[in-house]
Structures are given as structure tokens and as C-alpha cells.
C-alpha positions, 0 to 999 in steps of 0.5 A: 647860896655858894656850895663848895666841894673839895677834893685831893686829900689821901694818905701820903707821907712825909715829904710828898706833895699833895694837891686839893682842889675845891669846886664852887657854884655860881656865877659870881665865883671871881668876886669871892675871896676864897680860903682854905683852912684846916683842922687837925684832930684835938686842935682847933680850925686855922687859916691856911692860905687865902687868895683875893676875889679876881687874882692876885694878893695871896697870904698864907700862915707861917707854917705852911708859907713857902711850902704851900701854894694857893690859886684860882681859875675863875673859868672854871670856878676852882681854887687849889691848893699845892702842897709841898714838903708835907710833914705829919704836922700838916695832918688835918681836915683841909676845908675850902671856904668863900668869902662873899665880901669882895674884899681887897685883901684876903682874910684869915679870919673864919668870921669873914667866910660866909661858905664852907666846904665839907672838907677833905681829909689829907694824912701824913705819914713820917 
């Protein structure tokens, strides 16, 4: 069992940047891929940004690619999520999920997640 914890969201506005974190548990945590996704309200949940079990390859969405920036310190069991250049676009509830597969390439799909985490809400304002 994986539990997922995320923090950082908050009301900021248009512009701002924003950083979440997500706390995982167990030892295991650098073989999992991690994700993060969001759902805004009446749509809904989609991939975010994703990085492989370890480090390294990381993909992101088309909406947030070169504005968003997704890591993981395996020490302390975290993966984060650097937000830049938020628009009221970006509103949502931003979930962490854990994919336990040790894929080489991370997913966008949700079926791949095995964990998720309660999320946080981020709000922008224009």
C-alpha cells in the first residue's frame, strides 16, 4: 500500500508560479513512476506531467510543457511540481499518483496509476 500526500496548492494569480509537492510512503518509492494530473471543475481528470521510476525521462501535456516542471527526490520520497506563468486555465485539483510497474517510459494514462493521492486545490486568478 502506497499512500500519497500532496501539498502547495493555494490561490495565486495569473502569471504567478506555484510549487506542489507529494509525500509518498514506503521504501520502494524510486521504482515508481509518479504522476501528476488535474481535474478542473466540470471537466474531466487529465495527465499533467509524469517522470520514470529512478530519474530522468519526463513528458509532460501540451498545455503545460515549457511552463510546468516535474522532479523527484528519491531520498526523501517526494515528487514535485514547479509551476510557472499560471493562467486561469491551470485551475483544478492537482492529484500525485504512483505507478508501481517500473515502466521505462512514464504514462499518461490514469489506468497505469495504481495510487492516488487526495489532491490539492490550486486556484488562478486573471
Amino acid at each position: 500500500q502506497v499512500q500519497l500526500v500532496e501539498s502547495g496548492g493555494g490561490l495565486v494569480q495569473a502569471g504567478d508560479s506555484l510549487r506542489l509537492s507529494c509525500a509518498a510512503s514506503g521504501r520502494t518509492f524510486g521504482r515508481y513512476g509518479m504522476g501528476w494530473f488535474r481535474q478542473a471543475p466540470g471537466k474531466e481528470r487529465e495527465f499533467v506531467a509524469g517522470i520514470r521510476c529512478g530519474t530522468g525521462i519526463t513528458i509532460y501535456s501540451d498545455s503545460v510543457k515549457g511552463r510546468f516542471t516535474i522532479s523527484r527526490d528519491n531520498a526523501q520520497n517526494t515528487v514535485d511540481l514547479q509551476m510557472n506563468s499560471l493562467t486561469p486555465e491551470d485551475t483544478a485539483v492537482y492529484y500525485c499518483a504512483a505507478d508501481v510497474q517500473s515502466r521505462f517510459f512514464p504514462s499518461n494514462l490514469e489506468k497505469a496509476y495504481d495510487y492516488w493521492g487526495q489532491g490539492t486545490q490550486v486556484t488562478v486568478s486573471s
